[in-house]
N, C-alpha and C positions, 0 to 999 in steps of 0.2 A: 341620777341627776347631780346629786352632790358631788360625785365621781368625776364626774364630767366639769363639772365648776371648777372644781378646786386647785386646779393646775393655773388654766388661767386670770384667777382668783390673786394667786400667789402671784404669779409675773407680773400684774399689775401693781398689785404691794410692793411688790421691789422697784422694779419699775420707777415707782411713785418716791418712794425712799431714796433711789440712786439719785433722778433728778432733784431731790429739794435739797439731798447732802450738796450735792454739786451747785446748787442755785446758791443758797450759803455761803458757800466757799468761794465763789465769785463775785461778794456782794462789796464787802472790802476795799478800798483805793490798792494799786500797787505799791504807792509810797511808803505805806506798812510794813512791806517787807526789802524796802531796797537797801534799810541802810544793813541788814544780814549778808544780803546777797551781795554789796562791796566787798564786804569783808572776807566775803567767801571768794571771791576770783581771782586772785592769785592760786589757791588751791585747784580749784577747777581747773583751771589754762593749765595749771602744772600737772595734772592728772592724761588730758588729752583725750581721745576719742579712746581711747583705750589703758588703760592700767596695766602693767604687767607686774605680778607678785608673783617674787622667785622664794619658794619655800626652804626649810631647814636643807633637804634634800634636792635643792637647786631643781626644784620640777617647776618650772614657768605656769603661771597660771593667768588666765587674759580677762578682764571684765571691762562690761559696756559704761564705761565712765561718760562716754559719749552721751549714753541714754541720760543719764544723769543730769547732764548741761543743758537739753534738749527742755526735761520734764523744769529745771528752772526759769528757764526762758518762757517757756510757756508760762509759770505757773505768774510771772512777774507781767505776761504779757495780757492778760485778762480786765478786759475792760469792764468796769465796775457799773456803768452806765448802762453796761449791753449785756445785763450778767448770763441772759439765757441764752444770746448767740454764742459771747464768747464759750459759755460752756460746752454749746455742741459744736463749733469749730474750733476749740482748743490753736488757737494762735501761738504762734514765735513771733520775735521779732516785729511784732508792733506795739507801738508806741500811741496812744488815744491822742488825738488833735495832729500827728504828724505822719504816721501813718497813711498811705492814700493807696497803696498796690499791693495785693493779695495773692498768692498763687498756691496752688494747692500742689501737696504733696507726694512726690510719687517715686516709691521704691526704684524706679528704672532708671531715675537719675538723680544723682548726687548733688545737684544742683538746688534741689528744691527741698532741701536741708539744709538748718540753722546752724553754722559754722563755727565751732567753741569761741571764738575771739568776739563772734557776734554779740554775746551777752553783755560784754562791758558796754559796748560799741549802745547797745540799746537801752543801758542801765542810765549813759549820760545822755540818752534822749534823741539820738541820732536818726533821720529817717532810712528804715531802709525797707526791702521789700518783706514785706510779711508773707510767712506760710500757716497754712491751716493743716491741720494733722486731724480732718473730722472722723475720718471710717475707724478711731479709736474712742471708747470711750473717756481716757482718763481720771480714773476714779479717785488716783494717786492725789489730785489736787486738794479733795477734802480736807488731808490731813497736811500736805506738805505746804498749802499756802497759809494755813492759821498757825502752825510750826513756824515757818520763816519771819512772822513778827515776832520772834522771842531769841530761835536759834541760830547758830551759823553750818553752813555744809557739815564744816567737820564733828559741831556739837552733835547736826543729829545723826553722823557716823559714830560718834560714842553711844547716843542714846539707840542706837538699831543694834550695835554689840550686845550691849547690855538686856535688849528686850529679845534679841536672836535666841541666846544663851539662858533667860529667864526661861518661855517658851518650852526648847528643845531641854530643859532640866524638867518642865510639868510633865510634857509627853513621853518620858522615859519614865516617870513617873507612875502613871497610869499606865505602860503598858504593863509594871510590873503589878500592878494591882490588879489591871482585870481581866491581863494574857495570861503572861509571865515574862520574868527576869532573863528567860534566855533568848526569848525575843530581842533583847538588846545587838545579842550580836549582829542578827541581821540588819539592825536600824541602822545602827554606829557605822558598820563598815558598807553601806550606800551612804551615808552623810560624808564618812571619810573619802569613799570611792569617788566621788563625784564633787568634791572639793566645797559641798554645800556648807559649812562651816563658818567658808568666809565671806559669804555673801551679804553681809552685812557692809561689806568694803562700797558695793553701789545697790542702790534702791530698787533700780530696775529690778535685780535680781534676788534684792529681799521682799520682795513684793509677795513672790509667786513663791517661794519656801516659807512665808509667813504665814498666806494662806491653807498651803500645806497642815505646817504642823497646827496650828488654831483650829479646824476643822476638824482633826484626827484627833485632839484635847475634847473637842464639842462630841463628837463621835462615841469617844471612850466612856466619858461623863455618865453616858448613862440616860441621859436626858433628850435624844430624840427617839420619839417612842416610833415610828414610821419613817424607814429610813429612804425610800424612793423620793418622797418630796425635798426629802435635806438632799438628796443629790441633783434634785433640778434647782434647790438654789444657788448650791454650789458654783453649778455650771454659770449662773448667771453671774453669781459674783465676781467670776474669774475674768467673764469676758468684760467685767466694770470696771477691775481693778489688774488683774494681768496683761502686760505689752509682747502677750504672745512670745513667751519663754517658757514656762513650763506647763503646759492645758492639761495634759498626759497624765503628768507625776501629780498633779494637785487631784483629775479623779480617782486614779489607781489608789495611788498610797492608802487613803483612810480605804478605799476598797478592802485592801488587801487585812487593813486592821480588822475589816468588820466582817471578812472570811475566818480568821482567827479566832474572835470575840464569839460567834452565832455558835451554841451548837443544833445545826440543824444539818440534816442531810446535803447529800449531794443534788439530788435533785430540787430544793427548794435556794440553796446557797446559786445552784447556777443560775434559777429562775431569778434570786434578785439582781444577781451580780448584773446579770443582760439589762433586766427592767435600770438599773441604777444608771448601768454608762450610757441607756439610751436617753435617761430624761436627764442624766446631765447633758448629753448633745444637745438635746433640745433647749434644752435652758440656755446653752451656753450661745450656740445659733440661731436663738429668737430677740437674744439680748442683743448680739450684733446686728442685726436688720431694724433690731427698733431702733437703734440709732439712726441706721441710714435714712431710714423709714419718715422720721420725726426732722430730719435736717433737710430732708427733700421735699418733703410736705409744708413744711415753715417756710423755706429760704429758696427752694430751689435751685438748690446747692451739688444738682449732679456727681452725689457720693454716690448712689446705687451704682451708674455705671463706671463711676473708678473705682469703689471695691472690688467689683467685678474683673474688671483688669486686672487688679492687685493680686486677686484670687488666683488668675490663671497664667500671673508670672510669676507666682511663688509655688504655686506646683510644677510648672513648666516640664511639663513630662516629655517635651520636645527634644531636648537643650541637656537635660538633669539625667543621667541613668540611674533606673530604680535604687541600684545599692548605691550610691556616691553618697547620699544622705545618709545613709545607716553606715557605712564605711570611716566617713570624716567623724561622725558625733564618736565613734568608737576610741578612733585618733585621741579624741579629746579626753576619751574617758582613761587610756592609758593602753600598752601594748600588753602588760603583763597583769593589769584586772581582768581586760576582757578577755584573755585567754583561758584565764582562770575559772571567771563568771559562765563562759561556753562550755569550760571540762564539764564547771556543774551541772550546767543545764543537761548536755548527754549522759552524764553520769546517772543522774537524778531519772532519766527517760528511760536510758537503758536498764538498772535498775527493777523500777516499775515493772518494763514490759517482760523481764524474765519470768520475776515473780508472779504476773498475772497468768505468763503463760505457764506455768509450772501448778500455781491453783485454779488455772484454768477459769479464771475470771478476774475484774481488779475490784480490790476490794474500795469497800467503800471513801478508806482511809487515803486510798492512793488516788482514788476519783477526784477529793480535793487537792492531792497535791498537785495533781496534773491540772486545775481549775488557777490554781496558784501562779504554774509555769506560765500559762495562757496568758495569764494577765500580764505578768512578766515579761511577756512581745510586746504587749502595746506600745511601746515609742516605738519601735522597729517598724509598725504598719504607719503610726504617725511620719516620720523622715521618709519611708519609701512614696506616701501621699503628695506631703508638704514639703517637696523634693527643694526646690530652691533656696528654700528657707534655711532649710534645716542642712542645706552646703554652707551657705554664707554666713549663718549663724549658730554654726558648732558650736562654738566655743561657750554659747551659753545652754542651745537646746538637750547637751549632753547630759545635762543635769535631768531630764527627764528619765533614763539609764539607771536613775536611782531604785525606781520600782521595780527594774530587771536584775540590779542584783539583789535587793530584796529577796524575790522572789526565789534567786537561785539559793539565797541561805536558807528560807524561812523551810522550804521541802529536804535540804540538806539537812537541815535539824531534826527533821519529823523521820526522814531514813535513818538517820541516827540512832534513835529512840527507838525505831522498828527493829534495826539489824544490834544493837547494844545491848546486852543482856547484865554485862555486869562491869565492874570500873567505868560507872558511864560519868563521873565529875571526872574522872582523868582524860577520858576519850573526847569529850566538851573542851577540857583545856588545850588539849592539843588540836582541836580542831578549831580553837581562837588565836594560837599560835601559831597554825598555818596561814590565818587570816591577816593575823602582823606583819608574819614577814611577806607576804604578797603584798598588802599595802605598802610594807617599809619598800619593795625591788622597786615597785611602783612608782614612788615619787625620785628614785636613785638613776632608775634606767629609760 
């Protein structure tokens, strides 16, 4: 019976914690934070729906600064009177007392999007038509609207550098404490590979690498003693605070840490791996329904059936062919990683299946590494699923790619070690070498 409780024990605990974080955070006047967000719109308008940073090696890099403008409008748009509506319709573009027309939000058209110039426009109080963005939760506002009475945009783009980089110095940390130190190379060159490094530049996209690494810190720690439950809350946290950019990389990655970390066989390492990504599913699409669930039930607010559209025009399996998604995020991730990250993967297969067929079974050691690679697809099955999405928004769902070359180094290491009998710190160095200069072609070509 405990068994049985304890799941939905916990989603109500969160649950419960999501919305009073959020009731909180709503309670505040906007006036608190307008005179920041003056100060902040030149910046913004100069940013635009998109940012393009062209690196050392002139590789263009694209971020959703849009999103950025989007989540301030919002977060200034929150009416203090109404703190638990505005919470679960997360508004643009209205203004309390002047406001009078409402429309809701929809992927299909462009139309029913807050228009970067918008924010000024409603900062001086202008009426215009407000959108509701409810089939998200918003979790983002907790922090970014008690932030915005103190900081400006760009302040708390120093402070997201600063705590990116704090962060990703802890988790390299720990992994050398309770992996090992050559685990780094695999980390390093998925953060390099997938250009997560800069994501500090927009929120949207330090959200969901933030949760990342913080999780895989909690993970290492040492300190969840039962790891099935920490992954259904995961799940939930992500669908509280992720705008559906990385779902994938945020369960894999500490996955793949806590394959590493276990010594346990293969048959119990597969039994959690499964149990973990299913209860993070569930966590993560219970969390989304209780939203809809909760807006429809209070307001009747017909989000059940426009997530439901939203749902089956972002898979659009009609419209979308299976590989377009997996094709474009590739694009994004570079012509000469992913060529690279594929040698490995066949490499790392072929590999394996000679050896297995030669001792005529796989041994145990290779059972995980093939556990590894597996896990390694997962964005691949996500973009062939969430086929629309993940066309129109390569440019950031690529970053999911990070667990896939993970993957491909972390078992390239472990063939290393198997086939490496002696010079193995010179045979390491030059197989971090090879890693350089595929990054370095990378960002060149």
């Amino acid at each position: 019976m405990k068994k049985i409780l304890k799941y939905p024990l916990i989603f109500i605990v969160v649950l419960g914690v999501a919305l009073l974080s959020l009731y909180l955070a709503c309670l505040f006047p906007s006036d608190w934070i307008k005179e920041q967000l003056v100060k902040s719109l030149d910046v913004i308008e100069e940013n635009g729906n998109y940012k393009m940073i062209i690196t050392a090696f002139n590789k263009p890099i694209m971020f959703d600064t849009y999103a950025d403008t989007m989540m301030m409008n919002t977060a200034y748009s929150i009416d203090s009177e109404q703190p638990f509506y505005s919470l679960l319709f997360a508004r643009s573009n209205y203004v309390p007392g002047v406001s009078d027309k409402t429309v809701t939000n929809n992927a299909t058209s462009l139309q029913n999007f807050p228009k970067i110039m918008e924010l000024r426009r409603v900062l001086q109080g202008e009426k215009l038509v407000a959108i509701e963005y409810a089939r998200y939760w918003h979790g983002y506002l907790i922090f970014l609207r008690p932030l915005l009475t103190v900081f400006t945009y760009m302040q708390l783009r120093v402070m997201s550098f600063i705590i990116h980089f704090l962060l990703l110095g802890i988790l390299l940390y720990q992994i050398k404490k309770k992996i090992g130190t050559k685990y780094w190379i695999a980390v390093l060159f998925g953060i390099i590979a997938v250009d997560a490094y800069l994501v500090f530049i927009c929120f949207e996209e330090t959200i969901g690498m933030s949760l990342i690494i913080i999780e895989s810190i909690v993970l290492l720690s040492g300190k969840i003693k039962k790891v099935a439950p920490y992954f259904f809350i995961i799940g939930m946290l992500t669908a509280f605070f992720d705008l559906l950019t990385v779902p994938v990389a945020i369960c894999i990655f500490p996955l793949l840490l806590y394959v590493l970390q276990e010594n346990k066989s293969f048959k119990q390492l597969l039994f959690s791996c499964i149990k973990c990504i299913l209860l993070f599913g569930i966590g993560y699409l219970s969390m989304w329904f209780a939203k809809w669930i909760l807006v429809d039930l209070i307001y009747d607010g017909g989000i059940i059936r426009n997530s439901i559209n939203q749902i089956l025009y972002r898979t659009d399996i009609s419209n979308v062919g299976i590989q377009e998604g997996v094709i474009q995020n590739f694009r994004h991730l570079g012509n000469i990683v992913s060529i690279f990250v594929i040698a490995l993967y066949v490499i790392n297969i072929l590999y394996i299946a000679i050896k297995s067929i030669k001792e005529k079974k796989i041994s145990e050691e290779n059972k995980k590494n093939l556990l590894i690679l597996a896990l390694g697809l997962a964005p691949i099955v996500w973009y062939s699923i969430i086929r629309e999405h993940s066309l129109t928004h390569g440019y950031f769902t690529y970053r999911n790619l990070i667990v896939t070359c993970m993957s491909a180094q972390i078992v390239s290491i472990h063939l290393l070690d198997q086939v490496v009998k002696k010079n193995k710190k010179e045979i390491f160095t030059i197989f971090v070498l090879v890693n350089l200069i595929v990054l370095t072609l990378n960002y060149m070509l």
